[in-house]
mmJSON file of the N, C-alpha and C atoms, coordinates in Angstrom:
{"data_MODEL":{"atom_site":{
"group_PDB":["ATOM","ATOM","ATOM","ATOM","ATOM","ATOM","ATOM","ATOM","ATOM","ATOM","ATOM","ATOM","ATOM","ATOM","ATOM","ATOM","ATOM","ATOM","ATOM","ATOM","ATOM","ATOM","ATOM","ATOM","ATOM","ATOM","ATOM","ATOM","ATOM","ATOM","ATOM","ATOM","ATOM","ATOM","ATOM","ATOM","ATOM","ATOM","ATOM","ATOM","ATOM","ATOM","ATOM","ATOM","ATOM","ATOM","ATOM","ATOM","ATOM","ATOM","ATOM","ATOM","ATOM","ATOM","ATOM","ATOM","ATOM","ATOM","ATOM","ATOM","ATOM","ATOM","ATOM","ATOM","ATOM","ATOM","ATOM","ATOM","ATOM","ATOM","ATOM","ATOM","ATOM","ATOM","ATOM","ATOM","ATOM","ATOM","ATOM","ATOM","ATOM","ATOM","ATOM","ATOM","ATOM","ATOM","ATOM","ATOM","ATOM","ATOM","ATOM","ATOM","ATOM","ATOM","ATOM","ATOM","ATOM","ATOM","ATOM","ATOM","ATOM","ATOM","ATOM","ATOM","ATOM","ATOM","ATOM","ATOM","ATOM","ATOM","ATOM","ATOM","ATOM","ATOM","ATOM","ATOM","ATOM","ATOM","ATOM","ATOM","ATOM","ATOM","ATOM","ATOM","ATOM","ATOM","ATOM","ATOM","ATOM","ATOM","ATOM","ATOM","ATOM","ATOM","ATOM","ATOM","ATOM","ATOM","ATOM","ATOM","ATOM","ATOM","ATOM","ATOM","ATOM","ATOM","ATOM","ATOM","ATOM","ATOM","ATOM","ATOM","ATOM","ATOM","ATOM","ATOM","ATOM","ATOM","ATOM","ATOM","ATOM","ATOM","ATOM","ATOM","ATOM","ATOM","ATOM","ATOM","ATOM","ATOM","ATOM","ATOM","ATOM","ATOM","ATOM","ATOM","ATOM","ATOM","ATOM","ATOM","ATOM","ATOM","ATOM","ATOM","ATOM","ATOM","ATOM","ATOM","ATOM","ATOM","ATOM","ATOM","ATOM","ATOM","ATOM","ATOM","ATOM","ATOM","ATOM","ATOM","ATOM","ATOM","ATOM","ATOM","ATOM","ATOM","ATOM","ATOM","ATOM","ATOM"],
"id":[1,2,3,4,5,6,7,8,9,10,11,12,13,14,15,16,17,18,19,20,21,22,23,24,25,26,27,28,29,30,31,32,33,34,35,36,37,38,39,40,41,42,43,44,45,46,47,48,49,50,51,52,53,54,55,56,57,58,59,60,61,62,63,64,65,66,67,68,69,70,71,72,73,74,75,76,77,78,79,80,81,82,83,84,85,86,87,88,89,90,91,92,93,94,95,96,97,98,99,100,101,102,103,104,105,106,107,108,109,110,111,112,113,114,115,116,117,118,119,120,121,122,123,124,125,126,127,128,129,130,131,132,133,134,135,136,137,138,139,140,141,142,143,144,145,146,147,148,149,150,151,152,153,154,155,156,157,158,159,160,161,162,163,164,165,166,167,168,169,170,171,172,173,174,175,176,177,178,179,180,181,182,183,184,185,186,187,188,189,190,191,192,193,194,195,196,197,198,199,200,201,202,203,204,205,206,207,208,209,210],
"type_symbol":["N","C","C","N","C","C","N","C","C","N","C","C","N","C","C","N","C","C","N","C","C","N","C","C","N","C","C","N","C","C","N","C","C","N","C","C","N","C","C","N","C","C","N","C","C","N","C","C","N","C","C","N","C","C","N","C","C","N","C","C","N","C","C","N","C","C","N","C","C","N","C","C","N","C","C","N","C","C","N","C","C","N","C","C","N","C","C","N","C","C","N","C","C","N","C","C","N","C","C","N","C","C","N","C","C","N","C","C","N","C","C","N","C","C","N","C","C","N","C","C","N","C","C","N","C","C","N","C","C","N","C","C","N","C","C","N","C","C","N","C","C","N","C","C","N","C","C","N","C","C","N","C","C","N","C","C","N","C","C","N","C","C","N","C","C","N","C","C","N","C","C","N","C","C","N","C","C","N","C","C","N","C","C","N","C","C","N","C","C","N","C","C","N","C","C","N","C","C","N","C","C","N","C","C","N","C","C","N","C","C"],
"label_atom_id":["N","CA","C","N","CA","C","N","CA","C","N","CA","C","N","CA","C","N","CA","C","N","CA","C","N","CA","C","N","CA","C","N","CA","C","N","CA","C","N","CA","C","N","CA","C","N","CA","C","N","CA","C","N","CA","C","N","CA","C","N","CA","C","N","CA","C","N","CA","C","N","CA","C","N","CA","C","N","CA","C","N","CA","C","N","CA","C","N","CA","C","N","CA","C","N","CA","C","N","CA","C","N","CA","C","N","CA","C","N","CA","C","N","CA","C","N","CA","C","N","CA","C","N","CA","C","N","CA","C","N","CA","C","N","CA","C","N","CA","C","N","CA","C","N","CA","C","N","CA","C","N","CA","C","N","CA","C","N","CA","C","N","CA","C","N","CA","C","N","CA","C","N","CA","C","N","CA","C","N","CA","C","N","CA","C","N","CA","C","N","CA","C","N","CA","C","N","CA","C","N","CA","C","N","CA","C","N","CA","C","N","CA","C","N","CA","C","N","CA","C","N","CA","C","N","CA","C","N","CA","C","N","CA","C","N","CA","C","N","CA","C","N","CA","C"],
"label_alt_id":[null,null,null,null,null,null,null,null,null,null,null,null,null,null,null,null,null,null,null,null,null,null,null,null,null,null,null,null,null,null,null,null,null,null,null,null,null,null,null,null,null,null,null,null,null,null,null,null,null,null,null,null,null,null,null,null,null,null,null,null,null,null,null,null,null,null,null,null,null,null,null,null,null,null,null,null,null,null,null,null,null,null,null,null,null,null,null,null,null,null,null,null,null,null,null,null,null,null,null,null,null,null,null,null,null,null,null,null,null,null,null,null,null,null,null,null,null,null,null,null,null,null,null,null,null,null,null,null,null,null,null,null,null,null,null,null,null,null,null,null,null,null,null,null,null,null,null,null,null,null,null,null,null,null,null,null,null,null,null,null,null,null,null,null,null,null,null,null,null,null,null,null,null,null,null,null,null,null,null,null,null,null,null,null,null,null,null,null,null,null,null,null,null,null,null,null,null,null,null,null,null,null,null,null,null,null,null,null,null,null],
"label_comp_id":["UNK","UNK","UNK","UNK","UNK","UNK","UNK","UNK","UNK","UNK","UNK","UNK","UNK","UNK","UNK","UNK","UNK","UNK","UNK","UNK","UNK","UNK","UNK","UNK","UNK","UNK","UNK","UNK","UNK","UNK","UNK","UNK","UNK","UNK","UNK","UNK","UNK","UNK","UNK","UNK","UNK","UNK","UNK","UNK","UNK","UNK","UNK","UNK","UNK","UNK","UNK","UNK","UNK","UNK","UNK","UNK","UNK","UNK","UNK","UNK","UNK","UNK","UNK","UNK","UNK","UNK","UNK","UNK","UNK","UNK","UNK","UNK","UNK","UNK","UNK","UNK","UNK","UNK","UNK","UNK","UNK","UNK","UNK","UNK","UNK","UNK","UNK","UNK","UNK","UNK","UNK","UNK","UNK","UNK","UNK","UNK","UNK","UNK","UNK","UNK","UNK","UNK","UNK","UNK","UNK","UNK","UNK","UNK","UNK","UNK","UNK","UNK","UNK","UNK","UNK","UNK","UNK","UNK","UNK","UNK","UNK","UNK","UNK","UNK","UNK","UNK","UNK","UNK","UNK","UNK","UNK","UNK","UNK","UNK","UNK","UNK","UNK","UNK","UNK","UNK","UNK","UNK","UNK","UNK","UNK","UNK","UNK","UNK","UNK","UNK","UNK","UNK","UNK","UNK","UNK","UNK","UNK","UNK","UNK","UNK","UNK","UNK","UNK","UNK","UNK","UNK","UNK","UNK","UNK","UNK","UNK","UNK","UNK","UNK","UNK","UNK","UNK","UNK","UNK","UNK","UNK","UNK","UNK","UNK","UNK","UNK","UNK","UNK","UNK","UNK","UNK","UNK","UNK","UNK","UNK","UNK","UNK","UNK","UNK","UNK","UNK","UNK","UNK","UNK","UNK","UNK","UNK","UNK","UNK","UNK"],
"label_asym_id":["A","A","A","A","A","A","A","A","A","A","A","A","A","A","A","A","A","A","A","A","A","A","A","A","A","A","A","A","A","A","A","A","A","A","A","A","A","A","A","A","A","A","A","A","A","A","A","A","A","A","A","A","A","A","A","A","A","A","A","A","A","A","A","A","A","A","A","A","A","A","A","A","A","A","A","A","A","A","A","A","A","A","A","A","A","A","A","A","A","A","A","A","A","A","A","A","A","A","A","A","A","A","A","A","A","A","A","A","A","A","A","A","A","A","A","A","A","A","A","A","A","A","A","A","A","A","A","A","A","A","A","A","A","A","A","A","A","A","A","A","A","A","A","A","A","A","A","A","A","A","A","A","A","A","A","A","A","A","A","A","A","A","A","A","A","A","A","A","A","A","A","A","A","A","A","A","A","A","A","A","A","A","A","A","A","A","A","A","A","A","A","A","A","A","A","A","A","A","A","A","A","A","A","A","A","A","A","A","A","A"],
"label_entity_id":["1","1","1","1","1","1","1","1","1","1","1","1","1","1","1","1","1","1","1","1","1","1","1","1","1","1","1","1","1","1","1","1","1","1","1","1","1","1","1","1","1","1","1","1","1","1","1","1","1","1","1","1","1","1","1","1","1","1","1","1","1","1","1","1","1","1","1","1","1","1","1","1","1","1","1","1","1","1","1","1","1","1","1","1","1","1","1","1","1","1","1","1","1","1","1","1","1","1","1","1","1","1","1","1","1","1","1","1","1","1","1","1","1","1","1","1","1","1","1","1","1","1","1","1","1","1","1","1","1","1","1","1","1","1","1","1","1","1","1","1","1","1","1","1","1","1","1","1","1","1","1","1","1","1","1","1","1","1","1","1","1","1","1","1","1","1","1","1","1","1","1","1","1","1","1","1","1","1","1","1","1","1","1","1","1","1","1","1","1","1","1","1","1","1","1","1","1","1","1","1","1","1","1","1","1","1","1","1","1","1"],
"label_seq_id":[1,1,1,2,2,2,3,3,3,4,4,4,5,5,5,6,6,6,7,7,7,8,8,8,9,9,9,10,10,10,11,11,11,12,12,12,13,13,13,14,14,14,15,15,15,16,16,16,17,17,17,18,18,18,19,19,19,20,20,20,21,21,21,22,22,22,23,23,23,24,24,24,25,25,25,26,26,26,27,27,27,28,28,28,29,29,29,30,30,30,31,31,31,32,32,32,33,33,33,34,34,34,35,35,35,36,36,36,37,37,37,38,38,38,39,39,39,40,40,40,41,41,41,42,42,42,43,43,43,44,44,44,45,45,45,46,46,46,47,47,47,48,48,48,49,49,49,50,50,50,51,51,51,52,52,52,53,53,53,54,54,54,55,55,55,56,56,56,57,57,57,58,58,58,59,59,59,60,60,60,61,61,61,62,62,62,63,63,63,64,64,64,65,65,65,66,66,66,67,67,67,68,68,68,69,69,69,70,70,70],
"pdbx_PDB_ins_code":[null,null,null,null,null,null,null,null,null,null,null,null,null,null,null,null,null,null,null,null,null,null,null,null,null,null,null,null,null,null,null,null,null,null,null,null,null,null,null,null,null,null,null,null,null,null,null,null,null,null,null,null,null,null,null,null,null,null,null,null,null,null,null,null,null,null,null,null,null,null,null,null,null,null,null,null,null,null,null,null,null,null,null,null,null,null,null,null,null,null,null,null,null,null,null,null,null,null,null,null,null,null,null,null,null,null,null,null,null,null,null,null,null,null,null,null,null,null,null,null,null,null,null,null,null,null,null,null,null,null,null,null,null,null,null,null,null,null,null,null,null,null,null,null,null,null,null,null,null,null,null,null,null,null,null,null,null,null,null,null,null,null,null,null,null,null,null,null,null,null,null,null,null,null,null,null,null,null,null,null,null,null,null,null,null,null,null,null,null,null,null,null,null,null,null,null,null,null,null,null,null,null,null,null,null,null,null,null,null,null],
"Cartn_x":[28.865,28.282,26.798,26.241,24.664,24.029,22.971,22.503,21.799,22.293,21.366,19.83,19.819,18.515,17.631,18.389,16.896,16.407,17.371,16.832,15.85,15.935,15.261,13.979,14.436,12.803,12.269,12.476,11.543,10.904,11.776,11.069,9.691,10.102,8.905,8.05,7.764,6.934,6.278,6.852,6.342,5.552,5.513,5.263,4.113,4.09,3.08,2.008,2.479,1.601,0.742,1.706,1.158,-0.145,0.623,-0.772,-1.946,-2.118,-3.441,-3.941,-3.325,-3.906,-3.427,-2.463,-1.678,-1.076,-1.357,-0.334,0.491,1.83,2.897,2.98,2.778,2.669,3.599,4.403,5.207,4.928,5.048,4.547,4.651,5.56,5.993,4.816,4.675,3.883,4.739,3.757,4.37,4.686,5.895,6.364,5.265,4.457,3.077,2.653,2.424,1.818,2.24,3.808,4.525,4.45,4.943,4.826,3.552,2.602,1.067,1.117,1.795,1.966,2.517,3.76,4.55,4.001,3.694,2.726,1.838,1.337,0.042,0.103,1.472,1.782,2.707,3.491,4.316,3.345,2.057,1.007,0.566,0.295,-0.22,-1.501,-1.862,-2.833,-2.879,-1.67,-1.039,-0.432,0.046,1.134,2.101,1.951,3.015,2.388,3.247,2.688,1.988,2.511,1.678,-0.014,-0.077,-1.739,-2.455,-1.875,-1.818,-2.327,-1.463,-1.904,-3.231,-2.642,-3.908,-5.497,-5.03,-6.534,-7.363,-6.375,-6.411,-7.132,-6.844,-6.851,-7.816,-8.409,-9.731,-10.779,-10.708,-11.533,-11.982,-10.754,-11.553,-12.209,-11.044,-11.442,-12.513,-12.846,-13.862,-15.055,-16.071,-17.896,-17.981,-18.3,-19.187,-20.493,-21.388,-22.764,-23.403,-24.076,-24.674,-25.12,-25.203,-25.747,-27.459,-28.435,-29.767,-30.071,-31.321,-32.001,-33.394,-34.351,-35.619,-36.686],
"Cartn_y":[-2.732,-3.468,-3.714,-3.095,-3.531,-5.083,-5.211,-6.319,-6.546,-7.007,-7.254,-8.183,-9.2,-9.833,-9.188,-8.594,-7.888,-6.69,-6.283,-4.915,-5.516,-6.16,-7.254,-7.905,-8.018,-9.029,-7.837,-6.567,-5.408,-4.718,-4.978,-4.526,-5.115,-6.434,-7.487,-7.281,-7.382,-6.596,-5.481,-4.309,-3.026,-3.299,-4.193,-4.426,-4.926,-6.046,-6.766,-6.026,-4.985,-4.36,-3.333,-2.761,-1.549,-2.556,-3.62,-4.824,-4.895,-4.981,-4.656,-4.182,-2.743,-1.417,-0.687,-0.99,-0.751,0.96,1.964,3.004,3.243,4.039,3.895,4.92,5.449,6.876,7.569,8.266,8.532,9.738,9.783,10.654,10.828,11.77,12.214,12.536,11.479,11.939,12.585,13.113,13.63,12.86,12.808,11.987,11.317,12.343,11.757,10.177,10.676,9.589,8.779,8.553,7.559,6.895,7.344,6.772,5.663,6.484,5.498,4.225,4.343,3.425,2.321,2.793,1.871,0.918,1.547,1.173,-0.273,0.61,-0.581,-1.779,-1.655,-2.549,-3.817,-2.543,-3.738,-4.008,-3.681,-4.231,-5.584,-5.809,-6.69,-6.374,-5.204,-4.952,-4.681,-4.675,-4.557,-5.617,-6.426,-6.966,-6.181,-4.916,-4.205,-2.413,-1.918,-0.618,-0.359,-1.272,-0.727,-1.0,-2.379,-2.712,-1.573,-0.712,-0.043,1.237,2.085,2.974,2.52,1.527,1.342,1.259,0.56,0.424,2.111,2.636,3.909,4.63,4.647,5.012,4.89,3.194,2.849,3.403,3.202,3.763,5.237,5.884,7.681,7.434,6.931,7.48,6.732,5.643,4.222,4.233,4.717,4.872,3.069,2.835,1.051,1.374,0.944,0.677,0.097,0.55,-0.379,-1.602,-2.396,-4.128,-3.582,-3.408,-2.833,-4.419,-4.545,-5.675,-5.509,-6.101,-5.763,-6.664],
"Cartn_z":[-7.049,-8.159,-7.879,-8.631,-7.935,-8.545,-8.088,-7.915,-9.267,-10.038,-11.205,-10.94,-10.499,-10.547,-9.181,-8.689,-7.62,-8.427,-9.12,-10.038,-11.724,-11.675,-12.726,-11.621,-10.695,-10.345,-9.827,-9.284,-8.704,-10.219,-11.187,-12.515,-13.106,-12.765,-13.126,-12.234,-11.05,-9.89,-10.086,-10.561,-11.394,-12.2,-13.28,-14.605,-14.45,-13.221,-13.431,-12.58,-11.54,-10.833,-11.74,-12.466,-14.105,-14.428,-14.835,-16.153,-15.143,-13.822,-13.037,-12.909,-13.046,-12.807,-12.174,-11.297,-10.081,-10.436,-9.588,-9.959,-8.788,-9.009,-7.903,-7.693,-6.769,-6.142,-4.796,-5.272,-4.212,-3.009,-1.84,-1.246,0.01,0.744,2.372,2.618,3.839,4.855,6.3,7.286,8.318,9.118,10.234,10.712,12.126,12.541,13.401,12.272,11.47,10.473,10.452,10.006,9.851,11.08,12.27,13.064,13.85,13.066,13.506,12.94,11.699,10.711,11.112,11.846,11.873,13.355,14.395,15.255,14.802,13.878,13.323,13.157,12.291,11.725,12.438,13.602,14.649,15.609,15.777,16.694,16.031,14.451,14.055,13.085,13.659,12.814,10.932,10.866,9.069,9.027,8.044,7.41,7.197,6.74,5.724,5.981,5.795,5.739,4.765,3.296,2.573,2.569,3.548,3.598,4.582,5.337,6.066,5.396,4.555,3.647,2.701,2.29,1.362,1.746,2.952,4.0,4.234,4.777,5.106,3.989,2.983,1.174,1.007,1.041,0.446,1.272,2.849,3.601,3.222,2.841,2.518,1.427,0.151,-1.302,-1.621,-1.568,-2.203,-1.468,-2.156,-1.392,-1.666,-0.528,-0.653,0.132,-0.617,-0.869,0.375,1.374,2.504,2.001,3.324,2.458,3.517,2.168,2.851,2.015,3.647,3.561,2.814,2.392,1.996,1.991],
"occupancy":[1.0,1.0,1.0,1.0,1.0,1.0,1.0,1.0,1.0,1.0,1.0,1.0,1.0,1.0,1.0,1.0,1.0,1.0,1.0,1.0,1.0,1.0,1.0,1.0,1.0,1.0,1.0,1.0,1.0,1.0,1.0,1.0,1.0,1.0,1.0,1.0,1.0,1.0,1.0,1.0,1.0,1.0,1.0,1.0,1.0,1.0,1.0,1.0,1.0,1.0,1.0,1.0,1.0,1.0,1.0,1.0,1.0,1.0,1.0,1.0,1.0,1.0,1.0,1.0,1.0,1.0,1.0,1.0,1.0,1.0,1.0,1.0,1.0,1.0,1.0,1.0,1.0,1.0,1.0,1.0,1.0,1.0,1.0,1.0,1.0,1.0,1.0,1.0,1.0,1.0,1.0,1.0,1.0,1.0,1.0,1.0,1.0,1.0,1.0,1.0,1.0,1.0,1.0,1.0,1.0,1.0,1.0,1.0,1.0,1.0,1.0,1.0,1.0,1.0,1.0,1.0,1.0,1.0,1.0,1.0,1.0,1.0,1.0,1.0,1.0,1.0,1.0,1.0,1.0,1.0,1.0,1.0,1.0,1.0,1.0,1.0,1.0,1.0,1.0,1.0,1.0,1.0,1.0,1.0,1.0,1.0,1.0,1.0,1.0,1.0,1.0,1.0,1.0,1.0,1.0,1.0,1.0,1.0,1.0,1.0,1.0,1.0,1.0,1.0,1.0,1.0,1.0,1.0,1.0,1.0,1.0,1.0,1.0,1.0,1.0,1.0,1.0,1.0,1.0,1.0,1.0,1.0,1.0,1.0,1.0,1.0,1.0,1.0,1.0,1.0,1.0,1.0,1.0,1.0,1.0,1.0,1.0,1.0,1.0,1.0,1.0,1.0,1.0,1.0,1.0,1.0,1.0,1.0,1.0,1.0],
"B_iso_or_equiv":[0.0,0.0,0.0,0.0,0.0,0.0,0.0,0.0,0.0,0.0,0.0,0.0,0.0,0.0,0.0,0.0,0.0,0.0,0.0,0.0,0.0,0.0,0.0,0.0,0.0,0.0,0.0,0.0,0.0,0.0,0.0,0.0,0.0,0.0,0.0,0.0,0.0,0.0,0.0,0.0,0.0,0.0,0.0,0.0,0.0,0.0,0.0,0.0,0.0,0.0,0.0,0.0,0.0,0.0,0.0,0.0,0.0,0.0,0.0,0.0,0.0,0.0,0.0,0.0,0.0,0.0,0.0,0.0,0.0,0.0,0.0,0.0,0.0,0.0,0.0,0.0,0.0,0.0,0.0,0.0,0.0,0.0,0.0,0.0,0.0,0.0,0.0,0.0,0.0,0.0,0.0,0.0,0.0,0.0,0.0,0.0,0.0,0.0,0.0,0.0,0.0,0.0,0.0,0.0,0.0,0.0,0.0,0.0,0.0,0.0,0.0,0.0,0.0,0.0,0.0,0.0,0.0,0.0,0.0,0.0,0.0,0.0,0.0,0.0,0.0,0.0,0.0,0.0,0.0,0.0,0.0,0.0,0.0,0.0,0.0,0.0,0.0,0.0,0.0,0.0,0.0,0.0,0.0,0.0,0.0,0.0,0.0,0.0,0.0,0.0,0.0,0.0,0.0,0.0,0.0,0.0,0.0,0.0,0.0,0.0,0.0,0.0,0.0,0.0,0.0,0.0,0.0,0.0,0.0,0.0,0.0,0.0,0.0,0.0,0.0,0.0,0.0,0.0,0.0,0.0,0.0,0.0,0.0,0.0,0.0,0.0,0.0,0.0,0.0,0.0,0.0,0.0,0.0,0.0,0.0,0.0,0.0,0.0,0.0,0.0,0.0,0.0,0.0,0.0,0.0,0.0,0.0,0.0,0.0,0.0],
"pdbx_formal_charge":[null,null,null,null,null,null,null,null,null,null,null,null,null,null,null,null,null,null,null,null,null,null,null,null,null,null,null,null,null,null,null,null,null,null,null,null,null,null,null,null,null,null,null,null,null,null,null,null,null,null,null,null,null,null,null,null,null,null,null,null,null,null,null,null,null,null,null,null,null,null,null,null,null,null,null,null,null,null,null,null,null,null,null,null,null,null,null,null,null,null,null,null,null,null,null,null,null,null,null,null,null,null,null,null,null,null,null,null,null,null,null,null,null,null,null,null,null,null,null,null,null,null,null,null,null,null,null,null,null,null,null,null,null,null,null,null,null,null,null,null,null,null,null,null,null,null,null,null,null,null,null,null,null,null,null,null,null,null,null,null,null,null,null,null,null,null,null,null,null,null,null,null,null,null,null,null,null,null,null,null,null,null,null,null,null,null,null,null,null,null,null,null,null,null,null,null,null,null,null,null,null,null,null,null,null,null,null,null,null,null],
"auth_seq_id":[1,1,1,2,2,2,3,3,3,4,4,4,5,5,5,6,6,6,7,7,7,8,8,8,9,9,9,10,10,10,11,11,11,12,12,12,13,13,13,14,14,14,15,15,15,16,16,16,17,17,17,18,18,18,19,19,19,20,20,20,21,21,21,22,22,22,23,23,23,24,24,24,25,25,25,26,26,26,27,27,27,28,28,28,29,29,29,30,30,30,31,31,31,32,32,32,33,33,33,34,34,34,35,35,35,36,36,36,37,37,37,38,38,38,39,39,39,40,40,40,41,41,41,42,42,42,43,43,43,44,44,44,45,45,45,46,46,46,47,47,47,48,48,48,49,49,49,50,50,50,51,51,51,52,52,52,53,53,53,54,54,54,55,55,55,56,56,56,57,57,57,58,58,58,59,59,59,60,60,60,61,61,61,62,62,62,63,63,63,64,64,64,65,65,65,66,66,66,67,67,67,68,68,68,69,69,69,70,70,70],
"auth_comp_id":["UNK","UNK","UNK","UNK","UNK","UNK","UNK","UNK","UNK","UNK","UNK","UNK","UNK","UNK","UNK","UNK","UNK","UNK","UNK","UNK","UNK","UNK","UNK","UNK","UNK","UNK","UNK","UNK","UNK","UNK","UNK","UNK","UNK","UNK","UNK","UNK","UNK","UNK","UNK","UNK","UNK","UNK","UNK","UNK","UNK","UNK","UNK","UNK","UNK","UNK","UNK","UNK","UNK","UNK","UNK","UNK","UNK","UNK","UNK","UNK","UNK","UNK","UNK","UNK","UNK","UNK","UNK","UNK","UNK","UNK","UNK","UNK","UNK","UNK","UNK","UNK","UNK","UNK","UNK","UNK","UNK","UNK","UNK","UNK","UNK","UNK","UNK","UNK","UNK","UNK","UNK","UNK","UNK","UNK","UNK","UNK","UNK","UNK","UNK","UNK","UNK","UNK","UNK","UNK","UNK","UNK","UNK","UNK","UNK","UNK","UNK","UNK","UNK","UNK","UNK","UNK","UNK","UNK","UNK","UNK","UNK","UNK","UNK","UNK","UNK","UNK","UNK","UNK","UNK","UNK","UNK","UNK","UNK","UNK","UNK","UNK","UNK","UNK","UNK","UNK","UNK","UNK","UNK","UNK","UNK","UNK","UNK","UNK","UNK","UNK","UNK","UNK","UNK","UNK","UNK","UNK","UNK","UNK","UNK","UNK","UNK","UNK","UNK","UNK","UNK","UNK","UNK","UNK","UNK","UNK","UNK","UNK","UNK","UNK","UNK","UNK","UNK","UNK","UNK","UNK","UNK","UNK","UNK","UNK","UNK","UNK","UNK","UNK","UNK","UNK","UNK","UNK","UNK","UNK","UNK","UNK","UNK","UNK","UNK","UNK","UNK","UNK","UNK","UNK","UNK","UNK","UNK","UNK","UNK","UNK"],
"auth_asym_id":["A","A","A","A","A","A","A","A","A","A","A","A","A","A","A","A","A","A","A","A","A","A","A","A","A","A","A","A","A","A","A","A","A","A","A","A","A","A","A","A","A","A","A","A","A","A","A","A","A","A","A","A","A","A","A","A","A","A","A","A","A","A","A","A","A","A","A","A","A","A","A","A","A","A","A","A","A","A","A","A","A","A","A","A","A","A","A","A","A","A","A","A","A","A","A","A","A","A","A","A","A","A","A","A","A","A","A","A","A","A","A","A","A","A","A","A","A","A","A","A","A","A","A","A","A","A","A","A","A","A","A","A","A","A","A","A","A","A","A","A","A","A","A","A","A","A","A","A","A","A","A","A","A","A","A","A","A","A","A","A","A","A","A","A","A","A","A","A","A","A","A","A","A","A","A","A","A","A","A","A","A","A","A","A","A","A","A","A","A","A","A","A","A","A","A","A","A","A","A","A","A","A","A","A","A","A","A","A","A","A"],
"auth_atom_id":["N","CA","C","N","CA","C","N","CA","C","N","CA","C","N","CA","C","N","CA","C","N","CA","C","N","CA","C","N","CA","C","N","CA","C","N","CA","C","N","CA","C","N","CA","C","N","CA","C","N","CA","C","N","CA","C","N","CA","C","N","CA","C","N","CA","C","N","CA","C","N","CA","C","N","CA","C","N","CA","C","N","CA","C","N","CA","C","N","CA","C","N","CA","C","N","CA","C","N","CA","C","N","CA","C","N","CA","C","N","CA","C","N","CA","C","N","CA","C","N","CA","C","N","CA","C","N","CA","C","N","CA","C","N","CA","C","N","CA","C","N","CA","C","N","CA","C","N","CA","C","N","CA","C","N","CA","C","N","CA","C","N","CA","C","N","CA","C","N","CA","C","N","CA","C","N","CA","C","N","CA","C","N","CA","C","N","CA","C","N","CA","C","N","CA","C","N","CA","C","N","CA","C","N","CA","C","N","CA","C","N","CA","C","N","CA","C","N","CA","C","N","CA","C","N","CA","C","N","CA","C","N","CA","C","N","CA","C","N","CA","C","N","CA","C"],
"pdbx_PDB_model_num":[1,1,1,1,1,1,1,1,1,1,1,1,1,1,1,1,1,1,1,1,1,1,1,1,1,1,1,1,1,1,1,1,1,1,1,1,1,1,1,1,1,1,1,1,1,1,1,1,1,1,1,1,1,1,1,1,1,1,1,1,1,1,1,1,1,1,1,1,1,1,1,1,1,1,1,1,1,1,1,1,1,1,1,1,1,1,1,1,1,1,1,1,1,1,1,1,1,1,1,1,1,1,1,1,1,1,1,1,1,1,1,1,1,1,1,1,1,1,1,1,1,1,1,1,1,1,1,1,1,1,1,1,1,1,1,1,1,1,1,1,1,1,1,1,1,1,1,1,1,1,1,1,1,1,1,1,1,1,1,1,1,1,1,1,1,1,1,1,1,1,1,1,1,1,1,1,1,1,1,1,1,1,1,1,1,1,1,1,1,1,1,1,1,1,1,1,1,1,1,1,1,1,1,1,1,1,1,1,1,1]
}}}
C-alpha cells in the first residue's frame, strides 16, 4: 500500500521547486564520482549530495564577476 501523504508532500516539494525555477534533472554519474560525493559529504564538507552537485554545477556552469577594486 503505498504511502499516500509522502507521495503528496514530495509532490508539493516538486511544485514548489518548478514555481522557483527549479529544474529536475536526472543523471548517472560514474561510480569514481559518486563515490567522491559521498566522501564529501560524510567528511562534512556537504550537507547533502545534492549541495554537493550543485556546488560542483555552479562552480563550472555560472561565470561570477571578480570583486575589482578602484
Amino acid at each position: 500500500m503505498p504511502d499516500v501523504k509522502g507521495i503528496e508532500r514530495v509532490q508539493r516539494l516538486r511544485k514548489a521547486r518548478r514555481e522557483r525555477g527549479d529544474r529536475e534533472m536526472n543523471v548517472w554519474v560514474p561510480q569514481l564520482i559518486g563515490v567522491a560525493i559521498d566522501q564529501a559529504v560524510e567528511s562534512g564538507r556537504f550537507k547533502t549530495r545534492q549541495d554537493a552537485i550543485n556546488h560542483a554545477l555552479e562552480t563550472t556552469f555560472v561565470r561570477k564577476e571578480p570583486n575589482t577594486v578602484t
